[in-house]
N, C-alpha and C positions, 0 to 999 in steps of 0.2 A: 721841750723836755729832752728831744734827742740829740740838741745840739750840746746840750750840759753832759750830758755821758759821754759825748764823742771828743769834746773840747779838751784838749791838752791840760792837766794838772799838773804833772811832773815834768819839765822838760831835761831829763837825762834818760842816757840809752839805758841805765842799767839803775839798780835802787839793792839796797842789801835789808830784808825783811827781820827783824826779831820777834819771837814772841815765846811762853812757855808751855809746852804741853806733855801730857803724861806717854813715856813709849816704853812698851815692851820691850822693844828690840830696834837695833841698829836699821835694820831693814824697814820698818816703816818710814825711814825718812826716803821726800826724792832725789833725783838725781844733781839737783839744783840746794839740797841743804845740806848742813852739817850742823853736828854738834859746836855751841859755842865752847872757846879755849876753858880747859878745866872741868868740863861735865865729861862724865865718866858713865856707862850702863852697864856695864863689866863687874859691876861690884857683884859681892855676894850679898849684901843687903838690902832690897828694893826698897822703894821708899811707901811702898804700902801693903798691903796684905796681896791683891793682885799680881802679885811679883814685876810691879810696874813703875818707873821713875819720874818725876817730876826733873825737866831739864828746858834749857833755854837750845833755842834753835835758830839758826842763823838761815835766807835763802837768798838766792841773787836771783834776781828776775830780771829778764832781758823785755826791754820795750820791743814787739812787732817791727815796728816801723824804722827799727834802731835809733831812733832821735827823741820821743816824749813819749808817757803814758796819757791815753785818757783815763777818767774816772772809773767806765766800764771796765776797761782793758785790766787794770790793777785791780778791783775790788773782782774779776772775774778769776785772775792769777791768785787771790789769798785764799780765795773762795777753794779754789782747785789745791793746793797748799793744804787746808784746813780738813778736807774731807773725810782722811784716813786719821788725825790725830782726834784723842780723848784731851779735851778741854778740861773732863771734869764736871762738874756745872757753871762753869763760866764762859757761858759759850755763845753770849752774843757779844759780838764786836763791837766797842762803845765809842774807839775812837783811833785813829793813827796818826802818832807823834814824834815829829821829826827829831833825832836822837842826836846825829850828828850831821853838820853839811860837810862836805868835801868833794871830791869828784864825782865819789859815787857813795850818794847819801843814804843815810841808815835811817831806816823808819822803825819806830815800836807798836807794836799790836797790841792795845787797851781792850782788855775785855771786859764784861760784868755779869 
C-alpha cells in the first residue's frame, strides 16, 4: 500500500488545479491561487444571502521533489488547498480530471 501512495502519478514539476468554491473574500485564497480570468468578488451582489460568492479558482502546485507528484503528495496539497474553502455540500471529492495537457497540465476537482 505504501509503495501506491509514494509512486509517482503525475510526472511534472508543476500541475495547475481548478475547482469551485464559495469565498467571502479575496483573502481566503493561498498564496499559490488566484481567481480564474472573469470572476470578480468585488461586486456589490453576493451570490447568496451570506454575502458569499460562488467562483472558480485556479492553484499551481509545485512537486517537492521538483520532477513528479506522488499520489500522497497531491491528494495531501488539495487536501491543504481545500481546508479554509466552503464547498457548500459538495464536499467530497469524487474525482480529478485531466482538463488540459500541455507543459503544465490543468487538472479539475469533481466533487459530489
Amino acid at each position: 500500500m505504501y509503495s501506491l501512495l509514494t509512486k509517482a502519478v503525475i510526472n511534472h514539476a508543476e500541475v495547475i488545479i481548478q475547482y469551485q468554491a464559495w469565498l467571502s473574500s479575496i483573502d481566503e485564497l493561498h498564496e499559490c491561487e488566484d481567481l480564474l480570468d472573469g470572476e470578480d468578488i468585488i461586486e456589490d451582489d453576493p451570490d447568496d444571502e451570506d454575502g458569499s460568492y460562488l467562483v472558480e479558482i485556479q492553484a499551481t502546485l509545485t512537486a517537492d521533489n521538483q520532477h513528479s507528484f506522488s499520489l500522497f503528495e497531491l491528494l495531501y496539497k488539495i487536501h491543504n488547498l481545500l481546508q479554509n474553502k466552503d464547498l457548500d455540500n459538495l464536499n467530497t471529492l469524487d474525482s480529478i480530471s485531466l482538463a488540459e495537457k500541455g507543459e503544465v497540465p490543468i487538472y479539475y476537482l469533481n466533487f459530489k
